[in-house]
N, C-alpha and C positions, 0 to 999 in steps of 0.2 A: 933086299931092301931097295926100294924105288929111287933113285935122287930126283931132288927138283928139278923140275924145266928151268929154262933159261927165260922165265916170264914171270915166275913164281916170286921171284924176289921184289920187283919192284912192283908188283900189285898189293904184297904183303904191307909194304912201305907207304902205298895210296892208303890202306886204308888203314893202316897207323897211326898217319898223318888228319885222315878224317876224324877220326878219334879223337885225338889231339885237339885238332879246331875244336869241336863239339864242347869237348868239356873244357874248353877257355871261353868259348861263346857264353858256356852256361854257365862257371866262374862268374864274368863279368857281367852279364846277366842282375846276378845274385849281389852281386859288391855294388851293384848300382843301387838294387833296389834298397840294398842294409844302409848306404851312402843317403840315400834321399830320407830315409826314415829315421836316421842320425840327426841328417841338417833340418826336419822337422821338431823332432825334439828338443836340439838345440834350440830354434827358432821360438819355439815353446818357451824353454827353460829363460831365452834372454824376455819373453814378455812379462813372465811370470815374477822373472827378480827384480826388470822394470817397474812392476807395479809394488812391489815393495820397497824398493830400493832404487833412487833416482842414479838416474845414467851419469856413471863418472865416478858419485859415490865413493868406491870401494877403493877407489885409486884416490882418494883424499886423504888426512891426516886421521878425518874422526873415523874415516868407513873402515880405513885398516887399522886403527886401533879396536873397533870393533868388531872385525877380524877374529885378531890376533886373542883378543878378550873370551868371544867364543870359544875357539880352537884351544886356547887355554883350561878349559871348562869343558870341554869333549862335544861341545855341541855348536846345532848351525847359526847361523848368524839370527836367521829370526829367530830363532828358538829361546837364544840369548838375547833379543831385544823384547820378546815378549814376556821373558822370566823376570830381567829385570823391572818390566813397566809393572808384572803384575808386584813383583816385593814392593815397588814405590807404593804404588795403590794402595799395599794392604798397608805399609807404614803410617802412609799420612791418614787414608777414612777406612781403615779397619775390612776394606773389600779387596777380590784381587782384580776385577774390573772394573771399566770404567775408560775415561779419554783426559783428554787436556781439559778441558771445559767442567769437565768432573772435580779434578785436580785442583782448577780454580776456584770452585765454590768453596773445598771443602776448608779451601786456604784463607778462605774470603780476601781474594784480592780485586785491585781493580782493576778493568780493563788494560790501562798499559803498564800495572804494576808488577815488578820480578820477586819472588824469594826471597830474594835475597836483601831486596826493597823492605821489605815484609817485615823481614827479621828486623832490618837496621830500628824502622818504625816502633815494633816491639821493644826491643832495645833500649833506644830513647825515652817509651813508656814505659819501662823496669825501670829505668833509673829514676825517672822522673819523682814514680813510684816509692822509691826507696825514699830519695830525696823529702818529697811530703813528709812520707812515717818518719824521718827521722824527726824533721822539725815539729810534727805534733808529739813526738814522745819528748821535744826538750818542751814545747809548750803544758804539757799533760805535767812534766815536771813540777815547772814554772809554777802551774797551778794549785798542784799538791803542796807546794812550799807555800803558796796566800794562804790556801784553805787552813793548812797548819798555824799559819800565824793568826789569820783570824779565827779559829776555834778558842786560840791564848787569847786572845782581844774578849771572845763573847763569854768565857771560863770566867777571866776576870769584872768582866761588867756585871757577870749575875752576881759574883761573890760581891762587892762592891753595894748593887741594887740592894742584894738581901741583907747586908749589913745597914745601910740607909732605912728599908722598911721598917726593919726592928728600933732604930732611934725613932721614928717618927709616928711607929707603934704607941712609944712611951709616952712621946709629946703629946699625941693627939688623945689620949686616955682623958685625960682632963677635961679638955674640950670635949669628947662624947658622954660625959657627965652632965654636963652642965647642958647640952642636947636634950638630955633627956627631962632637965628638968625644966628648959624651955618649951618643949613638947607640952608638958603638963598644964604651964601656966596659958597658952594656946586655946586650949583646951576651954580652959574654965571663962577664958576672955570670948571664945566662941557662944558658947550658954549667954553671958551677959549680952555678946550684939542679938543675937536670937531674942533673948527679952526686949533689946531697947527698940528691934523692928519695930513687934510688934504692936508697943505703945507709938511709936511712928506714925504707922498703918491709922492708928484710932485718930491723931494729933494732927495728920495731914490728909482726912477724908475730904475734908472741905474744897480744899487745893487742888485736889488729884480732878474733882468734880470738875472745877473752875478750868482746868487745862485740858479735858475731855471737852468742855464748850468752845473751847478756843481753837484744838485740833478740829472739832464739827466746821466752825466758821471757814475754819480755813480749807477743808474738802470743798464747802459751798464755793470758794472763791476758786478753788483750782478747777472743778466743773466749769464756771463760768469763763472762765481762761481759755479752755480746750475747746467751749463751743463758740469764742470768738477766734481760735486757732483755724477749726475747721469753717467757721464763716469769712476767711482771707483765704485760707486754699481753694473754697468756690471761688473766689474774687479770680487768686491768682491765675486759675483753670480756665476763666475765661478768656483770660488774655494767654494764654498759651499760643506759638506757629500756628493760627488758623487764616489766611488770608480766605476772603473771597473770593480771590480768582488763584486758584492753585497753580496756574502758569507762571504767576509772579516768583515761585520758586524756583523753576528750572532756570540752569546755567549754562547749560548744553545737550546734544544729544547725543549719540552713539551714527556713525553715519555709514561704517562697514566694520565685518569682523574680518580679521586674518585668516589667511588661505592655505598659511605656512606654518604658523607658529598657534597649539593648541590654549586657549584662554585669552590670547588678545583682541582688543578693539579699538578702533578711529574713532577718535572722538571732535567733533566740529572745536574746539578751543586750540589756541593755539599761542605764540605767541607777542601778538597782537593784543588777545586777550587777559596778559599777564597771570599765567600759567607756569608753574615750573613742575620739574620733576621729584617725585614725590607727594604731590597733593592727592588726597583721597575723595572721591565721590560717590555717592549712595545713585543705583539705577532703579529705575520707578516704569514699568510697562506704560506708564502716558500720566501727562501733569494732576491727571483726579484722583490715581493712588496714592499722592503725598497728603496724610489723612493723619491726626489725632482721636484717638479713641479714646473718651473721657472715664469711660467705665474700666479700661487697664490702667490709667495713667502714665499710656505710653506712646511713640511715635509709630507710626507701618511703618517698618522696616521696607525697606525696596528689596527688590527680585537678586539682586548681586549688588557689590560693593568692588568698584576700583581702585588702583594706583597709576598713577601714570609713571612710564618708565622712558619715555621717547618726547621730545616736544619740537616742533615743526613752528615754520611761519605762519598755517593759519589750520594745523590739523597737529595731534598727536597723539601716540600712543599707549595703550595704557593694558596692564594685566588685569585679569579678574582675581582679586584676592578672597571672597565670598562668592557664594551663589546659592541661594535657596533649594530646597528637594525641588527634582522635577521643574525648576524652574531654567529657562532659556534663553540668553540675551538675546536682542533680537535687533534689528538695523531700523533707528528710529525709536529706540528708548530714552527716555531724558533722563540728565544729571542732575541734583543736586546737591549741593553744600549751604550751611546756613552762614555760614561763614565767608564765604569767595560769593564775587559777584564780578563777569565782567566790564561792566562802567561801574562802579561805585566801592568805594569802601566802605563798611557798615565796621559800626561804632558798638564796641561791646562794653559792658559794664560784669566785671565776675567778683561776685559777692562770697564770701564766707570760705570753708572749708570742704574740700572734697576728696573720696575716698575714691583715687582712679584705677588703682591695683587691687579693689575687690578684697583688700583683708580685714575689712572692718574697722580701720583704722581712719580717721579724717585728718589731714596735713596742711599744715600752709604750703609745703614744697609741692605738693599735688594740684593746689591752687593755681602756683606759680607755671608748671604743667601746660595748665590748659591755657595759660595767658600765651605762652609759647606757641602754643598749638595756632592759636588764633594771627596771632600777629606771623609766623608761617603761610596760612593760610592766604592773607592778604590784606584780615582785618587789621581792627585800631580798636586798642585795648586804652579805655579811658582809667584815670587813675581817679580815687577818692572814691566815697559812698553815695552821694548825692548824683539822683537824678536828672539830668538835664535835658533842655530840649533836643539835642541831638541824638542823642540815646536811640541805637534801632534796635538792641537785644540788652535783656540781662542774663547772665547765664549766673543760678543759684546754687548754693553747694547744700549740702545736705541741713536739714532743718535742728538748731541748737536749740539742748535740753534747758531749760527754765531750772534753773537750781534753788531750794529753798534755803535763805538769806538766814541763818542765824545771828544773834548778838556775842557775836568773838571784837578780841581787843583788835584795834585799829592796824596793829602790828602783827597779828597775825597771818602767816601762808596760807592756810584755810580760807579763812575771811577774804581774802586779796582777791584766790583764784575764783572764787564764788561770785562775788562782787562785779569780777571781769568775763565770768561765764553769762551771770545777768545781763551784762550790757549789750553782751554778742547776741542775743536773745530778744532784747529790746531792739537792738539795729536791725536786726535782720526783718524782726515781723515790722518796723516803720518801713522798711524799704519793699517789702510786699504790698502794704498798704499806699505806696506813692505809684509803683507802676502800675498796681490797677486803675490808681488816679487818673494817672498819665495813660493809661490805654499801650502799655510798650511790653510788647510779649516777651516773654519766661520762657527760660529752657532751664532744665535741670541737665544731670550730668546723661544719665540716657539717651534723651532728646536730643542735646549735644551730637554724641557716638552717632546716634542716625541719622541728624542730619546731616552729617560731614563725610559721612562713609568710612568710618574710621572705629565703627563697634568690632567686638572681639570677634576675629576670623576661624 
């Protein structure tokens, strides 16, 4: 057997030794890379619990009781926040998904309302609840106990009624005897006025004749009445607002319209012109459209109707409260009113009754109305029935019925109002007949309206 050189042993020991190195090399190598692929994971694992679970969390009171809750339960920590959200879910809306947002509808709460808000809320409303029901079951009581007594109240009032019926059964028996034998004698007294008519009929032919000629007379005279009625309304007609020169009506004109404000206009009055707020005027395209037209017996109405709402030192303001179709105010339209005049007061006389609310009714208080209106306006409302020379209008109320005058006693209410309806009848047609005399224009209640600017809007 050979022995080793004296070389043999420590080259054995080199490359032992390289051995050695190699497989620590390759060890660490390998531990490095299991190492990095570790602190990967790791790195992972803390993002992933990050986005479940905020940083810190799990080292708080709730995150380790929620923990220890899991762990209790064999499972991870989401698994137990997700078992438990879904139990809630399915408790409160019957699903096992869902969020917060979910959870709050199905609670109907409000935005910064809790639970436990919810409940208290509910709570309060049970009681409430209760509270109600009980008070209507003592009310319901309550009730049942009237109705009880009045059932004994109305038990006894019929027993009571029908005991009274049958007495008064008995009483009246008598009485519908002797009904019946009044009926009879009715009867027979009917037959006798039926005879005594018609010897009447034969006894007073004469008479009946005699009061058919006296009704005739008296048609003849009430014709003759009505063609002297309509022979004073020619009269009156012609003395209606006609002047000859139609400028004598205008009181102003329109001198700009607003730029700002839609329906307004300047109007040249002012007050200088003793003007106030509130006065109405009729607008007329130029002085020759203020016209009466005999065949409507009525005034032209003007293109628009103002108010004035603004009054100034020698201009003021005014709305359009009217304004005809298609028609346009325009800069340089005149005003008038028959009423206002700037130099003058004009002297009105208003006669009779007038029906100014259109209900068919005539009123003294409606009378009274227009005398307001006028003396508003600026006129002078004379008093009494008589015409005088001053007089520059009569304004007339509507035309009183002629009543026929029977022979009732002196004391009679019939007779009185009759009597005083004649008179008003008689006054009115002498006072058509003086201003025609007098030549002093008429207006009636229409007329009035337009010429004042104050017809219905």
């Amino acid at each position: 057997m050979a022995m080793p050189s004296k070389t043999a042993g420590p080259l054995i020991g080199l490359v032992v030794f390289v051995i050695l190195f190699v497989l620590a090399a390759a060890s660490s190598v390998y531990l490095l890379t299991e190492w990095n692929k570790s602190a990967a994971t790791e790195a992972k694992a803390k993002r992933d619990l990050a986005a479940v679970v905020p940083p810190g969390y799990l080292d708080q009171d709730a995150g380790m009781q929620a923990q220890q809750a899991a762990q209790g339960e064999g499972k991870s920590l989401v698994e137990f926040l997700v078992s438990r959200n879904a139990n809630l879910m399915s408790a409160v809306t019957g699903e096992t998904s869902g969020d917060a947002m979910t959870l709050r509808g199905a609670l109907n709460l409000k935005p910064d309302e809790t639970v436990k808000q919810k409940l208290q809320s509910l709570e309060r409303a049970r009681v409430d609840a209760v509270n109600k029901a009980t008070e209507l079951e003592r009310a319901v009581e309550q009730a049942s106990a009237e109705v009880s007594q009045i059932q004994a109240q109305a038990d006894e009032a019929k027993r009571v009624t029908e005991e009274q019926v049958r007495e008064l059964q008995a009483t009246i028996a008598p009485y519908a005897e002797a009904t019946e034998r009044t009926l009879a004698s009715l009867e027979e007294l009917k037959a006798e006025l039926a005879t005594a008519r018609e010897s009447a009929k034969t006894e007073y032919a004469t008479e009946i004749e005699e009061e058919r000629a006296k009704q005739a007379s008296l048609v003849a005279a009430n014709q003759a009445l009505t063609a002297r009625v309509q022979e004073l309304q020619k009269q009156v007609d012609q003395f209606r607002i006609k002047p000859a020169d139609p400028a004598l009506l205008v009181d102003g004109r329109v001198i700009d319209l607003s730029q700002t404000a839609k329906d307004q206009v300047f109007i040249s009055l002012g007050n200088k012109d003793r003007v106030r707020a509130g006065m109405t005027f009729e607008v007329y395209p130029d002085p020759s459209a203020i016209l009466y037209d005999p065949k409507t017996d009525r005034q032209s109405p003007g293109i628009a109707s103002i108010e004035i709402i603004k009054v100034g030192d020698t201009t003021s303001t005014a709305r359009v409260t009217r304004k005809a179709p298609r028609a346009t105010v325009a800069k340089g339209n005149v005003l008038a009113n028959a009423v206002y005049s700037p130099n003058y007061q004009y002297k009105f006389l208003v006669h009779g009754k007038f029906d100014v609310d259109s209900d068919g009714k005539v009123t003294d208080s409606e009378s009274d109305y227009i005398r307001a209106k006028i003396r508003e306006w600026g006129g002078v409302v004379v008093d009494g029935s008589d015409i005088t020379p001053d007089i520059d209008f009569i304004v007339l109320g509507s035309v009183p019925v002629r009543p026929q005058i029977r022979s009732i006693g002196a004391d009679d209410a019939a007779y009185a109002a009759q009597l005083e309806a004649s008179r008003a009848y008689d006054s009115y047609q002498a006072l058509v007949a003086a201003a025609s005399a007098a030549q002093v224009p008429v207006l009636n209640w229409n007329r009035f309206q337009i010429l004042t600017g104050s017809a219905e809007r």
